[in-house]
Structures are given as structure tokens and as C-alpha cells.
FILUM-274597 format. One record per residue (C-alpha): residue number from 1; chain; y, z, x. Coordinates in Angstrom, 2 decimals. Layout:
N
<k:NUM c:A y:Y z:Z x:X>;
...
This chain:
165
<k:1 c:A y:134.04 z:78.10 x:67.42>;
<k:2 c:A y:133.34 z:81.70 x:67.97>;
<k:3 c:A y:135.97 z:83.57 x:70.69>;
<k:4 c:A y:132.48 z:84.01 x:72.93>;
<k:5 c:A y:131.85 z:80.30 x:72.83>;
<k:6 c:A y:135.36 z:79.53 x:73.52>;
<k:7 c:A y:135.02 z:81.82 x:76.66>;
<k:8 c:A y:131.95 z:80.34 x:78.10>;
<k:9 c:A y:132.86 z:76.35 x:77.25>;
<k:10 c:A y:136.58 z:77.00 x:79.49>;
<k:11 c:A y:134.17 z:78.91 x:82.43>;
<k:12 c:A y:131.25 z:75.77 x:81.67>;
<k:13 c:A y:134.22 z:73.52 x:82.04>;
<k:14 c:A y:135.94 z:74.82 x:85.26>;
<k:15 c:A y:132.30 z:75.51 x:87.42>;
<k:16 c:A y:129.68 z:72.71 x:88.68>;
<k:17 c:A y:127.01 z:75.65 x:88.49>;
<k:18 c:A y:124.47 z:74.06 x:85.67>;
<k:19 c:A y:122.72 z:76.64 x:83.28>;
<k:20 c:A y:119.22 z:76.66 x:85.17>;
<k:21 c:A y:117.12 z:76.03 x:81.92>;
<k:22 c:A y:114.35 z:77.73 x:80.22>;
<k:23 c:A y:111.75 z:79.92 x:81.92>;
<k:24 c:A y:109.28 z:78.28 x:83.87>;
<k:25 c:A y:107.08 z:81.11 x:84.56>;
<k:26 c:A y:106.34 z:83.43 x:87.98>;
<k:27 c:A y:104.00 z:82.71 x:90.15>;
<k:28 c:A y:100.77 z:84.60 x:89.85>;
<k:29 c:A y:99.91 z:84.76 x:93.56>;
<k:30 c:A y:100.61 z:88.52 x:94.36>;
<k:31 c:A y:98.45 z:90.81 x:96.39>;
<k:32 c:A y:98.19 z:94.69 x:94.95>;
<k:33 c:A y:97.49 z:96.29 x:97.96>;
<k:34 c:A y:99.84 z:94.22 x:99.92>;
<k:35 c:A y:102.61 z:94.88 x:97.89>;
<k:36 c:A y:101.30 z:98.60 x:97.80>;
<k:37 c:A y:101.89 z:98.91 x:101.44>;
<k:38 c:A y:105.41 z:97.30 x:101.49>;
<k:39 c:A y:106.67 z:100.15 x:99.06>;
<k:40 c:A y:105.20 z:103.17 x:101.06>;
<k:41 c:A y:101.60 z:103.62 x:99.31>;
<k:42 c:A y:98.41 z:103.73 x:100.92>;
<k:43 c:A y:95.21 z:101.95 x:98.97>;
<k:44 c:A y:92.24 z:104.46 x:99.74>;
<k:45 c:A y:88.70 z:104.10 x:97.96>;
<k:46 c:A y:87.40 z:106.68 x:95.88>;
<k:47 c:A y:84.86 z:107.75 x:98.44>;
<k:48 c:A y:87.84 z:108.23 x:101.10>;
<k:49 c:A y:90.00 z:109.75 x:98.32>;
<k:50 c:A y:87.34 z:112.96 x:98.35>;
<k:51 c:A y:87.60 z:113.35 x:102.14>;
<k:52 c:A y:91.64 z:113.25 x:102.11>;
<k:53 c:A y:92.12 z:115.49 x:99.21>;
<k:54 c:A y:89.37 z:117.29 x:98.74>;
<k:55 c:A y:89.39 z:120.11 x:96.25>;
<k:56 c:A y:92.31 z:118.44 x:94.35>;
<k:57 c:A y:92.53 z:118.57 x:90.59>;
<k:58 c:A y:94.02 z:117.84 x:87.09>;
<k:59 c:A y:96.24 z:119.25 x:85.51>;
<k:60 c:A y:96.50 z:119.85 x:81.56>;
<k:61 c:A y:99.38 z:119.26 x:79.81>;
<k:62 c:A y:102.45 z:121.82 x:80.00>;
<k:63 c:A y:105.85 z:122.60 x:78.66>;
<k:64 c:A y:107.49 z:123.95 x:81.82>;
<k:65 c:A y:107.84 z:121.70 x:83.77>;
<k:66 c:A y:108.76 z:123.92 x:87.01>;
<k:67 c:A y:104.77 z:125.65 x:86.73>;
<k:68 c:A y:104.07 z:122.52 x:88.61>;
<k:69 c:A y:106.76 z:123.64 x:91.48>;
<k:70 c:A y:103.60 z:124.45 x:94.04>;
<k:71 c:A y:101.56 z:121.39 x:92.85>;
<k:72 c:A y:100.31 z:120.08 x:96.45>;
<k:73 c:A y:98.32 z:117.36 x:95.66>;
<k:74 c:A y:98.74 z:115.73 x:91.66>;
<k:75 c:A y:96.08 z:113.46 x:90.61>;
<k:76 c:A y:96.88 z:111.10 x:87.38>;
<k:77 c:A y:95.96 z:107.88 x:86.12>;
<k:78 c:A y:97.97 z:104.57 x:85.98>;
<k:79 c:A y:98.07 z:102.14 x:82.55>;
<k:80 c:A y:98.14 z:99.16 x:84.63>;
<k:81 c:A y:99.66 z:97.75 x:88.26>;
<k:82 c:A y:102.12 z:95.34 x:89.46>;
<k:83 c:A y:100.94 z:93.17 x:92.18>;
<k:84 c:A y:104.27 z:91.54 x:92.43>;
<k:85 c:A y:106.32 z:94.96 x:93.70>;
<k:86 c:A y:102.99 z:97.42 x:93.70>;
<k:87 c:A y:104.71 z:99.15 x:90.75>;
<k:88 c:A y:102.74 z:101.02 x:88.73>;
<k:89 c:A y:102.99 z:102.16 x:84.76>;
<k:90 c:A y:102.93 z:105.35 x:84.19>;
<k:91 c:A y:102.80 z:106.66 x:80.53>;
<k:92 c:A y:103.59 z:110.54 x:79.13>;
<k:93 c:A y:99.86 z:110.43 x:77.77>;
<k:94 c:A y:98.71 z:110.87 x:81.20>;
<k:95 c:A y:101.01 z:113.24 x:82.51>;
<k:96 c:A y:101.08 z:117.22 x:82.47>;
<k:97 c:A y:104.61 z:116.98 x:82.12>;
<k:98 c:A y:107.20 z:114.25 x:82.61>;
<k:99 c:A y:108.11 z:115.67 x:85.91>;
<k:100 c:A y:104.85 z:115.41 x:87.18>;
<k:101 c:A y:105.05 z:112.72 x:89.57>;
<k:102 c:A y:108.48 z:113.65 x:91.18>;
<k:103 c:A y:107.92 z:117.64 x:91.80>;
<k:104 c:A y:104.61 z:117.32 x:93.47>;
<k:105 c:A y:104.29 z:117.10 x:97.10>;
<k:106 c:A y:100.95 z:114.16 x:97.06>;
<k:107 c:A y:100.26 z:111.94 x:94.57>;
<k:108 c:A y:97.62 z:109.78 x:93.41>;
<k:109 c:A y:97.05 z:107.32 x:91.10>;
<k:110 c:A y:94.18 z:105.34 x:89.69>;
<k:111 c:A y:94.27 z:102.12 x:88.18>;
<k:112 c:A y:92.11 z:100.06 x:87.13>;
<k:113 c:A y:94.02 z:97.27 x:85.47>;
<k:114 c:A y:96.56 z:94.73 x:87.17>;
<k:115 c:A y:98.63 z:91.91 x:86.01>;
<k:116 c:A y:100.63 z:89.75 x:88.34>;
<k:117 c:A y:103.91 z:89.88 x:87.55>;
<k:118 c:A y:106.82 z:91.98 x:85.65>;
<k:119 c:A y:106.61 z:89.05 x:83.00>;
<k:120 c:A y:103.51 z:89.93 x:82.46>;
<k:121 c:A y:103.61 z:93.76 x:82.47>;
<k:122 c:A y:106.73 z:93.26 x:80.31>;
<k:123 c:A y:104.07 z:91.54 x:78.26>;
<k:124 c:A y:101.61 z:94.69 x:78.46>;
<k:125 c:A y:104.75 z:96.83 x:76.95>;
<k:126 c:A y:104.90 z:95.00 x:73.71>;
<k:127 c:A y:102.18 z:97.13 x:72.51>;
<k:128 c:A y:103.50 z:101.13 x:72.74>;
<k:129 c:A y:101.47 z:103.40 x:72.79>;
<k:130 c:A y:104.29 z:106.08 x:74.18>;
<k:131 c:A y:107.37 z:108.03 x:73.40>;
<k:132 c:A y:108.06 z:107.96 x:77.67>;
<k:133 c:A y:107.07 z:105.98 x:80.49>;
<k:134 c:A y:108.26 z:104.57 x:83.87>;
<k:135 c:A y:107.63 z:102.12 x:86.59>;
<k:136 c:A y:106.45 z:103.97 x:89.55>;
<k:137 c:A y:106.72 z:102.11 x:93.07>;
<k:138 c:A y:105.57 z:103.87 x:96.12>;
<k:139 c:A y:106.48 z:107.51 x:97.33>;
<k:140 c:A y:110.15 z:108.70 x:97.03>;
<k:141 c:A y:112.30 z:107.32 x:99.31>;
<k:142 c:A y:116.14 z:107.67 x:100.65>;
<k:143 c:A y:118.12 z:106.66 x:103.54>;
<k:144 c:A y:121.90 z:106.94 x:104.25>;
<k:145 c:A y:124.08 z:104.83 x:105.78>;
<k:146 c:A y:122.73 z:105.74 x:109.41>;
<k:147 c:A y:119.98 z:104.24 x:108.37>;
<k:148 c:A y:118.28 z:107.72 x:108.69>;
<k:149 c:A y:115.16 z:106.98 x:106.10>;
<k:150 c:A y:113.95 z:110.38 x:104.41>;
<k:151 c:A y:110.65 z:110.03 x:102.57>;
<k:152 c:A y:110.18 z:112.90 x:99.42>;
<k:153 c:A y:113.62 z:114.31 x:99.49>;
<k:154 c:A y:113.77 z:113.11 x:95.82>;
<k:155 c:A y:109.91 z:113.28 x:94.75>;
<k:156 c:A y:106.37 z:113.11 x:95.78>;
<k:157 c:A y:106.08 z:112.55 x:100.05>;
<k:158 c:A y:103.05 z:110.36 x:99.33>;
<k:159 c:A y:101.29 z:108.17 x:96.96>;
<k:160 c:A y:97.90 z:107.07 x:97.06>;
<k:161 c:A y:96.51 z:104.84 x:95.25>;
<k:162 c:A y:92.43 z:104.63 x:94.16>;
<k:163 c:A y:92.00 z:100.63 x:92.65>;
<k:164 c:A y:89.19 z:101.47 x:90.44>;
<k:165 c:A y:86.90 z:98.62 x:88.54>;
């Protein structure tokens, strides 16, 4: 008997907590946009995305990061949602720069896939394609313990995000 299993049978022995078993799977009943809103984001249609940013481009990508410093509005695409926390994949292929999504003062996403779950999206990251990428969820957010909430002190003010098919 190994020192670890030695360890674990004398905590096993002294606790009437049972090991809950195998994985059962999540549930698949999550709503995007739902869990979109709960984080901060806004879901806007392509059509309304032209009226509230109009003008907006893309950028290429760069190696100083800072260039994007007066970046007011940052428009990028998404590898795939999370309708269980409205997180979203984000990938270094689609960025100008890995700072991208934290130094501008907007951002938007498009996405046009969505799985339900982090299972599943853990799933979707069994195949890299990437030497960086994150989970994204919602605009940047702090609060202290006043409860004073501050939204972009640490990143983008805003995310909006297009759902495209």
C-alpha cells in the first residue's frame, strides 16, 4: 500500500462522506443569451450591430500590443460559446494581439457555434489549433468590499455579442 493510499483509506475510514461516483453528465438545458445577460453582455443582431457601432473595424495582427491603446470599439470572432456561463473561446488566431480584448474600450464578438456545457467545450479543446487562448465571460468587471461594482477598470467596458448562423 502506497503512503497516498494509506492517507486516503485513514480519511475514507474516519468520514461518512461517500465518493460520489463516476460522471453522470451536465445537463444540456442552457440558454446563450440568457446566460449572456447574467455576465454583463448584451446579444445584438447583426443588423443592430451596424447602427451601434457603426464605422467600426478589424484590426490586423500586431506586435505591440499598446498600438491598440485608443482602440474604441474591437471587433473579433469567437471559436465557439458556452451556454452554461455565456463564456466564450477566444483563440490567438483571431486576435491582433493577445491583449486585444482587455485594452479596448467595446468589444464584440461573433459566434456562430455553441455547445452546452464546459464538458463539452472541454471536449471542443481536445483538438488545438492554438499556441494561446482563453475563456472570455462578459465585460470586465470588479467590485470591492463596499460592494462598489466598477465595470472596465480591468478590460473592455462592454461586450457585445452578434450570434451568427
Amino acid at each position: 500500500m502506497s503512503a497516498r493510499e494509506e492517507i486516503l483509506g485513514k480519511i475514507y475510514a474516519q468520514s461518512e462522506i461517500n465518493h460520489p461516483g463516476d460522471f453522470q453528465g451536465a445537463s444540456e438545458d442552457f440558454d446563450f443569451k440568457a446566460a449572456l445577460e447574467v455576465v454583463g453582455a448584451r446579444v445584438l443582431t447583426a443588423e443592430a450591430l451596424e447602427i451601434e457601432f457603426p464605422g467600426r473595424r478589424r484590426y490586423e495582427k500586431i506586435l505591440d500590443g499598446l498600438s491598440l491603446a485608443e482602440v474604441e470599439v474591437l471587433e473579433i470572432d469567437g471559436e465557439f460559446g458556452v451556454a452554461e456561463n455565456g463564456a466564450i473561446w477566444l483563440t490567438e488566431e483571431a486576435l491582433p494581439h493577445r491583449v486585444a480584448p482587455f485594452i479596448c474600450q467595446h468589444l464584440v464578438i461573433n459566434v456562430s457555434k455553441i455547445v452546452p456545457n464546459m464538458h463539452a467545450a472541454y471536449a471542443e479543446l481536445n483538438k488545438p489549433n492554438s499556441s494561446f487562448g482563453l475563456f472570455l465571460a462578459g465585460p470586465s468587471k470588479t467590485a470591492d468590499i463596499e460592494q462598489s461594482l466598477v465595470i472596465g477598470a480591468h478590460g473592455a467596458r462592454s461586450l457585445t455579442v452578434v450570434i451568427r448562423a
